[in-house]
DOKOLBA-939456 format. One record per residue: x, y, z of N, C-alpha, C in turn. Coordinates in nm, 4 decimals. Each point is the difference from the previous one (the first is absolute). Example, Ala and Ser with C-alpha at 12.3 -4.5 7.8 and 13.67 -1.06 7.14 Angstrom:
2
<<1.3190; -0.5690; 0.7800>; <-0.0890; 0.1190; 0.0000>; <0.0900; 0.1200; 0.0000>>
<<-0.0350; 0.1050; -0.0720>; <0.0820; 0.1190; 0.0060>; <-0.0770; 0.1090; 0.0730>>
//
This chain:
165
<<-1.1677; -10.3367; 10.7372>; <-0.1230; 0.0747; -0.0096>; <0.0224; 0.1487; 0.0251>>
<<0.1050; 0.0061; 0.0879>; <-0.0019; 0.1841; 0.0600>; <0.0120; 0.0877; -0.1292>>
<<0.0679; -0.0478; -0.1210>; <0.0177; 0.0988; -0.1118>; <-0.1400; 0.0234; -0.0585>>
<<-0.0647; -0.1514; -0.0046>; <-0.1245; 0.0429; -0.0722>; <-0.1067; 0.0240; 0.0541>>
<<-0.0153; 0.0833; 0.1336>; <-0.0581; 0.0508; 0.0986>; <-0.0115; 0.1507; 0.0376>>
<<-0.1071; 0.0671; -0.0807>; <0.0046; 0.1666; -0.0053>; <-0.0933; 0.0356; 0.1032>>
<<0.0580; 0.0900; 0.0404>; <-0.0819; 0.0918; 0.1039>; <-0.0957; 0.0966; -0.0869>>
<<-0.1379; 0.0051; 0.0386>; <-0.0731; 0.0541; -0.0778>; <-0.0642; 0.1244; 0.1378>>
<<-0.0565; 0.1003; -0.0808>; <-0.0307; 0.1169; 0.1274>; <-0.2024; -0.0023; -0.0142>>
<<-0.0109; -0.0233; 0.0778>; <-0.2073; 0.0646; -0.0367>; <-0.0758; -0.1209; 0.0185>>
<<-0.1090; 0.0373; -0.0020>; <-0.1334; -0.1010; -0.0006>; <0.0015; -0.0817; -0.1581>>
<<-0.0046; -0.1481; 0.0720>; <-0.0564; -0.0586; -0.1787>; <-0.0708; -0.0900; 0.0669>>
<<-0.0906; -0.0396; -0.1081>; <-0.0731; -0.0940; 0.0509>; <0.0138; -0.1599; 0.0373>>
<<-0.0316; -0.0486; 0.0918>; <-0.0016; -0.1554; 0.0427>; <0.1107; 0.0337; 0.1504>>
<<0.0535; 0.1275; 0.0271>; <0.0531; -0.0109; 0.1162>; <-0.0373; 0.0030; 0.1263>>
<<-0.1232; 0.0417; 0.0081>; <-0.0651; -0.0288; 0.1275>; <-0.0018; -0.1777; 0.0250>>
<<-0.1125; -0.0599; -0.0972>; <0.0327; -0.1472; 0.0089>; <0.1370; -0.0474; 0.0274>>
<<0.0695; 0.0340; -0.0926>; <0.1556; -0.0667; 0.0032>; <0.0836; 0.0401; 0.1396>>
<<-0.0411; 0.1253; 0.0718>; <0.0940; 0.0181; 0.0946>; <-0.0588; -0.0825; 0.1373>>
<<-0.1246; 0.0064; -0.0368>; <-0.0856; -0.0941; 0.1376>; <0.0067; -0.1291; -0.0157>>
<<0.0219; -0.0694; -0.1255>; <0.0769; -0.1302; -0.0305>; <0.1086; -0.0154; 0.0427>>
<<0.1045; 0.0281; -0.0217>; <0.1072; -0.0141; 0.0366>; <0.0447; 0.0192; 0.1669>>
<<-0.0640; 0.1229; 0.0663>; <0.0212; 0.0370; 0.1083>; <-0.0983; -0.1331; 0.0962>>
<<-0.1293; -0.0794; -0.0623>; <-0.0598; -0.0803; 0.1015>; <0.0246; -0.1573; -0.0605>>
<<0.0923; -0.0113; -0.1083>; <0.1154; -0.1307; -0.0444>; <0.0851; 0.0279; 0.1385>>
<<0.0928; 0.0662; -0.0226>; <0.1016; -0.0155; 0.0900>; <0.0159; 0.0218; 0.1237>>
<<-0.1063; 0.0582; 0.0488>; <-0.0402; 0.0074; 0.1673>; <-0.1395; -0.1280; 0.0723>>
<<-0.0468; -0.0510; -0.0844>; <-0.0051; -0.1062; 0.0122>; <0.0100; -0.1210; 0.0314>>
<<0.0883; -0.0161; -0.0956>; <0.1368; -0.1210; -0.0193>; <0.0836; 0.0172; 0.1125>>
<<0.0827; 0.1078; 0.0025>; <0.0683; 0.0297; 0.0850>; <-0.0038; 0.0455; 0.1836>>
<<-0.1964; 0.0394; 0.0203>; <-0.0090; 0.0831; 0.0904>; <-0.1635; -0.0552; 0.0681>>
<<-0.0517; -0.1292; -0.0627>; <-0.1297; 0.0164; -0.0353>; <-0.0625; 0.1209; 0.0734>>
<<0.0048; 0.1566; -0.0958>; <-0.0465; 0.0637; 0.0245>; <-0.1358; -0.0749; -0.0904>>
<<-0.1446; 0.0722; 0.0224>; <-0.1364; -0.0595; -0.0750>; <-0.0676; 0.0868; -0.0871>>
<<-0.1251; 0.0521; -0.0014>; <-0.0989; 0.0881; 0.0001>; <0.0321; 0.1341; 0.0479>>
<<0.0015; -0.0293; 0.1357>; <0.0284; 0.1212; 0.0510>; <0.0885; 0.0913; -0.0742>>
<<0.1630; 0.0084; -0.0307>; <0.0875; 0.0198; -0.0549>; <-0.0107; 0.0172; -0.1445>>
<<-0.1009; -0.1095; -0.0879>; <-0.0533; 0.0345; -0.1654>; <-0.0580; 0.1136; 0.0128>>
<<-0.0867; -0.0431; 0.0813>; <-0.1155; 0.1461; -0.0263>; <0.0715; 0.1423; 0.0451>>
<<0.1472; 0.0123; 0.0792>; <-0.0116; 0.1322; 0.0531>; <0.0900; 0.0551; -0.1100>>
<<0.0936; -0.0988; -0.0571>; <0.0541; 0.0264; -0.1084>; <-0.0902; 0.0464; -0.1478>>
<<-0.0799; -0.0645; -0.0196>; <-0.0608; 0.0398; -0.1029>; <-0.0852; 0.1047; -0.0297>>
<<-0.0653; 0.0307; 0.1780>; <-0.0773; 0.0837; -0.0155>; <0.0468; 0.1651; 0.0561>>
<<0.1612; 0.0100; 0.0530>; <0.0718; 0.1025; 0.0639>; <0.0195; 0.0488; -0.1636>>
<<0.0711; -0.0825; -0.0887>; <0.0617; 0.0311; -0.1112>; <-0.1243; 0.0262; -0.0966>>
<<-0.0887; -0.0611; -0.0334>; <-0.1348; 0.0847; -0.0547>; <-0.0585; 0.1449; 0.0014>>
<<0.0432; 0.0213; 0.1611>; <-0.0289; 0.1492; 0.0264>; <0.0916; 0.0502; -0.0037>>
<<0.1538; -0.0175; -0.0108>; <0.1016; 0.0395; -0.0482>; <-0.0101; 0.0661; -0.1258>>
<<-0.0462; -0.1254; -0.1063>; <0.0064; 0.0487; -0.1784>; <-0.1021; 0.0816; -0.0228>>
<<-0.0767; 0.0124; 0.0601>; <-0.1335; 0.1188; 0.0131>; <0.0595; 0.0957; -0.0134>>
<<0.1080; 0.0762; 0.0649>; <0.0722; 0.0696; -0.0050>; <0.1421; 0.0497; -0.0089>>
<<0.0207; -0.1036; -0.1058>; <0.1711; -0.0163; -0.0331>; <0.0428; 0.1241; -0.0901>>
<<-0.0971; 0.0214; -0.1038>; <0.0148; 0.1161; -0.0747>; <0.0658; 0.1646; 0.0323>>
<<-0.0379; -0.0280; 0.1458>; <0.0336; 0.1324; 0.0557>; <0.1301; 0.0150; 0.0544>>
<<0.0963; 0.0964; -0.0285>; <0.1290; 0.0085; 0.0253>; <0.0794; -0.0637; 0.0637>>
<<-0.0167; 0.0248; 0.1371>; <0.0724; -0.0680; 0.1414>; <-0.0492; -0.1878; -0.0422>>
<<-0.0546; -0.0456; -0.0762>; <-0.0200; -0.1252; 0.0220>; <0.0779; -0.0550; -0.1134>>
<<0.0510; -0.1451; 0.0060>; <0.0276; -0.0623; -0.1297>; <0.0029; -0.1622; 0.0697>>
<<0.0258; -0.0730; -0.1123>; <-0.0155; -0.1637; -0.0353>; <0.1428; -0.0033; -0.1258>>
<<0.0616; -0.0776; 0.0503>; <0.0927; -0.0758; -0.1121>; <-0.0351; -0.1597; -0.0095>>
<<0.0474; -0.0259; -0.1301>; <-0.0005; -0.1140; -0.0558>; <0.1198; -0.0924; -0.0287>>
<<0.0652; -0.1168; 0.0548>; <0.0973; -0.0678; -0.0638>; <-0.1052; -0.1469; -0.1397>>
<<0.1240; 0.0925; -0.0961>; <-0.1010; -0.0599; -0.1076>; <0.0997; -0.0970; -0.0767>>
<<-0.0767; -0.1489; -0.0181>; <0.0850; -0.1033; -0.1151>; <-0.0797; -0.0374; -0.1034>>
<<0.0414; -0.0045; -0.1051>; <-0.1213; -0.0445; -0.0729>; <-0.0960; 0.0187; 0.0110>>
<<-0.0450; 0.1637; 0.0315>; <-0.1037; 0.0209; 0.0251>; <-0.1147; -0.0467; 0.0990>>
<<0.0789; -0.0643; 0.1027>; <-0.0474; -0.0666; 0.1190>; <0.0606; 0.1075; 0.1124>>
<<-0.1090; 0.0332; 0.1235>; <0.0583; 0.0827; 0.1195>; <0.0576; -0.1237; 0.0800>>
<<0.1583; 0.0045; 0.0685>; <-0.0038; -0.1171; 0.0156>; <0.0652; 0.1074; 0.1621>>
<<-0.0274; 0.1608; 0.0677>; <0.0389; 0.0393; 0.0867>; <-0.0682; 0.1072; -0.0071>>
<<0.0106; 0.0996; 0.0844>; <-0.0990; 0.1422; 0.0071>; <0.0295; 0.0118; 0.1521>>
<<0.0134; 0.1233; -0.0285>; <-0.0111; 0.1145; 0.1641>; <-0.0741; 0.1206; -0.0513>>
<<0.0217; 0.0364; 0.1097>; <-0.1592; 0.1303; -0.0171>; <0.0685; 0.0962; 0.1154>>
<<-0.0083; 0.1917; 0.0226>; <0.0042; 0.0632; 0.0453>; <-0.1536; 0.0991; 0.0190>>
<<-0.0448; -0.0080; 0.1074>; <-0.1338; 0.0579; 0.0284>; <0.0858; 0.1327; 0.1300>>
<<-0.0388; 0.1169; -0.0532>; <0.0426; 0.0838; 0.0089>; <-0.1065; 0.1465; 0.0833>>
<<-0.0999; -0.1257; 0.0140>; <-0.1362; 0.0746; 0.0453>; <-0.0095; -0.0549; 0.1345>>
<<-0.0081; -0.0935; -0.0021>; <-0.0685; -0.0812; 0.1835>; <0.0835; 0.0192; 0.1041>>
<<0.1007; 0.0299; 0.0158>; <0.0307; 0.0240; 0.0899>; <0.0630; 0.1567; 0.0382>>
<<0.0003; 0.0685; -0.0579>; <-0.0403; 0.1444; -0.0276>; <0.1770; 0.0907; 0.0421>>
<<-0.0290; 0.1127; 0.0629>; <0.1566; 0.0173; 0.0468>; <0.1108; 0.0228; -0.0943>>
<<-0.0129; 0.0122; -0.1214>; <0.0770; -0.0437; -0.0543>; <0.1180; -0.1554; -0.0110>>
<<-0.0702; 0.0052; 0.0417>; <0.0132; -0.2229; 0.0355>; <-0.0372; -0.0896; -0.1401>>
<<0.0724; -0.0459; -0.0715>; <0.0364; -0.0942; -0.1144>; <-0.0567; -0.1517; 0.0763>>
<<-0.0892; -0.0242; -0.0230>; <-0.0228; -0.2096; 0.0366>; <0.0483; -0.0669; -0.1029>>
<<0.0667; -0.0737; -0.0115>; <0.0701; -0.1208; -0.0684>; <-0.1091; -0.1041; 0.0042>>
<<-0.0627; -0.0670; -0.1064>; <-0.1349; -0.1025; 0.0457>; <0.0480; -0.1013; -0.1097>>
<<-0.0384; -0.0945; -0.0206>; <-0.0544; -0.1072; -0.0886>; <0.1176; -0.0515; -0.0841>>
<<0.1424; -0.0509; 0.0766>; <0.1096; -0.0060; -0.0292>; <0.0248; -0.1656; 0.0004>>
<<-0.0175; -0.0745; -0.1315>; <-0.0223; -0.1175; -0.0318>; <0.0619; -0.0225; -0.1427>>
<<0.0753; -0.1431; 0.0193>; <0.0745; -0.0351; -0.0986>; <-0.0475; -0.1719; -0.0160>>
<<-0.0135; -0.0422; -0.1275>; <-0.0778; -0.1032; -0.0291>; <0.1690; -0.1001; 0.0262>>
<<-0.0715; -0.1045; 0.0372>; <0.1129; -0.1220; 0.0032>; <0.1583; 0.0475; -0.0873>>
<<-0.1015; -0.0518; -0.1398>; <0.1107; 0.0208; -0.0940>; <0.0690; 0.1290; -0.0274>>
<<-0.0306; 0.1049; 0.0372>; <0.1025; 0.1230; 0.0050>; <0.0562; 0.0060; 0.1126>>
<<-0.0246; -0.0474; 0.1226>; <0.0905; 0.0139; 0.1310>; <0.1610; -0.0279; -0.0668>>
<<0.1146; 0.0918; 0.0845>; <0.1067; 0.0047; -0.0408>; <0.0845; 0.0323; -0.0992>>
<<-0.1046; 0.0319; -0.0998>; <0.0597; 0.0560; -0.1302>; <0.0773; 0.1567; 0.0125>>
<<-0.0670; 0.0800; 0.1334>; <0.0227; 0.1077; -0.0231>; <-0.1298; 0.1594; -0.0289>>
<<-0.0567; -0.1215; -0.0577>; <-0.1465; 0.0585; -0.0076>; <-0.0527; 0.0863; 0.0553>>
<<-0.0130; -0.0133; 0.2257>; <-0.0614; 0.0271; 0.0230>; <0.1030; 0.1387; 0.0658>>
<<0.1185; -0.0550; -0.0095>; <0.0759; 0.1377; 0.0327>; <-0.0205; 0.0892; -0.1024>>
<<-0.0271; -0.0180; -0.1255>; <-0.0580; 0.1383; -0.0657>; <-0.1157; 0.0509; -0.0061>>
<<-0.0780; -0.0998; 0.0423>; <-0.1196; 0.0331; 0.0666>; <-0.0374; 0.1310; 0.0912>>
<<0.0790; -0.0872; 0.1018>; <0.0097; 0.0909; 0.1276>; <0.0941; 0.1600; -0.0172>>
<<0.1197; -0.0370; -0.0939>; <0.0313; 0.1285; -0.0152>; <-0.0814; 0.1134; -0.0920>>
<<-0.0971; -0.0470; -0.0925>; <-0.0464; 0.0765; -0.0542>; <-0.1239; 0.0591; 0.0783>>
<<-0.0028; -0.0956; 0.1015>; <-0.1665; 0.1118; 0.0838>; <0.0910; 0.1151; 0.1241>>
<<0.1009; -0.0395; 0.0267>; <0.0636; 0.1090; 0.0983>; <0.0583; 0.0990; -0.0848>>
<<0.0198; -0.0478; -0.1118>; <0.0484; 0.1563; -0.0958>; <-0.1129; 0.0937; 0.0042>>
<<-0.1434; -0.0726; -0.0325>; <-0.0817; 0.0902; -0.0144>; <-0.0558; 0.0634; 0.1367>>
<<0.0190; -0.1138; 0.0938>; <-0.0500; 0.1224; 0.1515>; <0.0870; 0.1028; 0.0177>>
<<0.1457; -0.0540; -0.0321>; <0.1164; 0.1794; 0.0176>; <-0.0417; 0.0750; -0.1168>>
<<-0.0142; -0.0507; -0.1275>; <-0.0766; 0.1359; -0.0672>; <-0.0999; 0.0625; 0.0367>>
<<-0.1046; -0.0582; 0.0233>; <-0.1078; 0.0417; 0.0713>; <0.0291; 0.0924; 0.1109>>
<<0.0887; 0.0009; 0.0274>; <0.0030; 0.0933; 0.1717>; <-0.0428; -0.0714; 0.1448>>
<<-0.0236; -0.1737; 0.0170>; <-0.0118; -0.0049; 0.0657>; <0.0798; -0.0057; 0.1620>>
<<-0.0139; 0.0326; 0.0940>; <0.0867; 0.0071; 0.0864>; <0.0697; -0.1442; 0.0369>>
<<-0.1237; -0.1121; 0.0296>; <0.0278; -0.0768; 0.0176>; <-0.0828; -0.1606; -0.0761>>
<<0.0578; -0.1197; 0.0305>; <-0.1023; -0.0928; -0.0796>; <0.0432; -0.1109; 0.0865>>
<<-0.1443; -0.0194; 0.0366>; <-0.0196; -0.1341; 0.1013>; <-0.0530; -0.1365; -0.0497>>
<<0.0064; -0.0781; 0.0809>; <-0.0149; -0.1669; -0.0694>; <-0.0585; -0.0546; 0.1188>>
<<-0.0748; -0.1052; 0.0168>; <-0.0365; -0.1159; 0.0425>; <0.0290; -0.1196; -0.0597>>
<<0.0410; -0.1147; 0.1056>; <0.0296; -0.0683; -0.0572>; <0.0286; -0.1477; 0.0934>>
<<0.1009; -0.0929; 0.0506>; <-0.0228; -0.0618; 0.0926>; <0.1004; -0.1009; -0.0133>>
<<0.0487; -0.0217; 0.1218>; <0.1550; -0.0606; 0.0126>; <-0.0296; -0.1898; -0.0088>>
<<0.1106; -0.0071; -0.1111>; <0.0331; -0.1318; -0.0621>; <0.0038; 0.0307; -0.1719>>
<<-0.0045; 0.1555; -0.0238>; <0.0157; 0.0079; -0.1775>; <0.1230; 0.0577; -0.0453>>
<<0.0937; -0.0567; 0.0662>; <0.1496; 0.0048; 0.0288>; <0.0481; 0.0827; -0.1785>>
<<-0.0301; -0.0767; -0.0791>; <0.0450; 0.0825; -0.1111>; <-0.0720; 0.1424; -0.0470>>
<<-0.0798; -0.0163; 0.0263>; <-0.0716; 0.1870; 0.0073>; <0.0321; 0.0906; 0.0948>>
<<-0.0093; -0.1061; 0.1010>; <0.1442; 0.1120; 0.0983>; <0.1218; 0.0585; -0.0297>>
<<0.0468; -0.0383; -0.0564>; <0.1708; -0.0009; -0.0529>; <-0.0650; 0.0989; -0.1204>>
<<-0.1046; -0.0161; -0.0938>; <0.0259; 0.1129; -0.0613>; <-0.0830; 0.1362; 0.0385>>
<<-0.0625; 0.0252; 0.1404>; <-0.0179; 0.0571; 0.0399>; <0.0658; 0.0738; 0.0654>>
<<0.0555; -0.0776; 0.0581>; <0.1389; 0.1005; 0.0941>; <0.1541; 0.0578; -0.0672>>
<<-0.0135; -0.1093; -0.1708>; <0.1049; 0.1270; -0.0394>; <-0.0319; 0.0798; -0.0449>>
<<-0.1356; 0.0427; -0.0141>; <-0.0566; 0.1078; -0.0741>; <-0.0372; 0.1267; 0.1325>>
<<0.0570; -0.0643; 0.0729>; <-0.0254; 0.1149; 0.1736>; <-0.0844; -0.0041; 0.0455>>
<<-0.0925; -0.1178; -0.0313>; <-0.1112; -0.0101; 0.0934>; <0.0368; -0.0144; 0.1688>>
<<-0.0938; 0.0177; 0.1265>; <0.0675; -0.0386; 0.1111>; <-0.1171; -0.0759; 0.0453>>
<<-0.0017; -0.0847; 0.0915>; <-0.0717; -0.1145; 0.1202>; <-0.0303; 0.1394; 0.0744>>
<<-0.0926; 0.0296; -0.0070>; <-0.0890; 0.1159; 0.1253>; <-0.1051; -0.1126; 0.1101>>
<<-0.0382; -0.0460; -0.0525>; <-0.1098; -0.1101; 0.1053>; <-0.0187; -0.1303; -0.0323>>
<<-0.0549; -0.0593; 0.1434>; <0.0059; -0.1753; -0.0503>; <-0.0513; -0.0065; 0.0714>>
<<-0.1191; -0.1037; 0.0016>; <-0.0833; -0.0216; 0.0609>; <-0.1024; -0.1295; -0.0394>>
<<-0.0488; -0.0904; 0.0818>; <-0.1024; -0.1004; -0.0137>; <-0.1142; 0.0543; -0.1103>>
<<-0.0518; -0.0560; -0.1105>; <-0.1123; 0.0244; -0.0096>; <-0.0784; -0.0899; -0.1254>>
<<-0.1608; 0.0455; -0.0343>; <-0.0347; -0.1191; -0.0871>; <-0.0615; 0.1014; -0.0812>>
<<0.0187; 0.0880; -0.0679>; <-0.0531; 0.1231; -0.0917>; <-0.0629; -0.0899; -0.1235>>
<<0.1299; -0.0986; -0.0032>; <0.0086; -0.0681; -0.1639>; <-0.0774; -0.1349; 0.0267>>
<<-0.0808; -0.0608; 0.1117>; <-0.0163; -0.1055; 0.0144>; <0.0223; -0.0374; 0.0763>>
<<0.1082; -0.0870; 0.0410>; <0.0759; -0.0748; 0.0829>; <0.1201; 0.0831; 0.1172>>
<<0.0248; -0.0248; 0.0476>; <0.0462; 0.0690; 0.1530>; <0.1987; -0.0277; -0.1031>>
<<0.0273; 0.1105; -0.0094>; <0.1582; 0.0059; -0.0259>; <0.0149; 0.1361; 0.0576>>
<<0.1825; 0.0175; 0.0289>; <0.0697; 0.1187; 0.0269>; <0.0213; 0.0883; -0.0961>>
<<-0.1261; 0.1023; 0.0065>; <-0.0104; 0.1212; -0.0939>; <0.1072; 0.0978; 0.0314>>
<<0.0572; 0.0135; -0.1157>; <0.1113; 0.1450; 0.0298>; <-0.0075; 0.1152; -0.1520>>
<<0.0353; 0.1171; 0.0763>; <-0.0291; 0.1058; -0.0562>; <0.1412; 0.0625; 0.0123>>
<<0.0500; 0.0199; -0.1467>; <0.1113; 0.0640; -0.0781>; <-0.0602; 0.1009; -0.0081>>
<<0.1172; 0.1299; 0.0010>; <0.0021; 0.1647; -0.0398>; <0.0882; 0.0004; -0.0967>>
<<0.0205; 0.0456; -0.0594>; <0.1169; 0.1246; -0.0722>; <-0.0390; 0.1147; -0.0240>>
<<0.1386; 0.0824; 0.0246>; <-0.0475; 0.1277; 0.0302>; <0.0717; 0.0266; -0.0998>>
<<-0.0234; 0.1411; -0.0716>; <0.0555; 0.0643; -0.0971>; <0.1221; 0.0624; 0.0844>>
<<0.1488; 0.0060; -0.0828>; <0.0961; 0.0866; 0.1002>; <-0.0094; 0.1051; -0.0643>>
//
């Protein structure tokens, strides 16, 4: 699949649905995250695409057959500072491992160092062992860890940096 798997750049339509699908499939299954967790996803990233158009922001697409089957997003506004957020970083079953999501991920940190941002932070929460690994070769660092239930359910929230050198 990884060959026939393009990284696409911008807003298209059905990705709000598709990324809140996928992101409350597999946390779910995996996390019974519920409600809580659908709705913050769907409705953080709603007010996201409200304003994707505008520079500092973007949305990529991993595209097969014209199916989103991955997407990350750089919101370049909320947390201000010149601070890059990394958000909505989800890979559907069937693209896990292809490779996919490492071009994913490399194509939204290209655009925060173009952008000028100083730095780009993540949330996220320990047991997603393979997003770790491609977080930390991309220089992300473990800045905090801590108890919490943001997403629902009570897991160890941790918060990655990378800093521009």
């Amino acid at each position: 699949m990884n060959s026939a798997v393009k990284i696409e750049r911008g807003y298209r339509p059905r990705i709000l649905g598709r990324v809140t699908t996928m992101h409350a499939g597999f946390y779910s299954e995996n996390y019974d995250f519920g409600r809580d967790f659908e709705t913050k996803v769907a409705s953080e990233m709603a007010q996201f695409l409200s304003r994707v158009d505008r520079p500092m922001n973007e949305v990529w697409a991993a595209m097969c057959d014209d199916e989103i089957v991955g997407s990350i997003s750089i919101d370049g506004e909320d947390l201000g500072n010149e601070i890059a957020h990394l958000r909505w970083f989800v890979m559907d079953d069937q693209a896990r491992g292809t490779g996919a999501g490492r071009r994913l991920l490399n194509s939204a940190l290209q655009f925060a160092d173009d952008q000028g941002f100083r730095e780009t932070h993540l949330w996220t929460f320990k047991g997603l062992d393979a997003a770790r690994r491609l977080y930390e070769q991309t220089d992300f660092a473990l800045v905090h860890e801590a108890a919490g239930k943001q997403w629902g359910n009570e897991v160890m929230e941790q918060k990655f940096i990378r800093k521009v050198a």
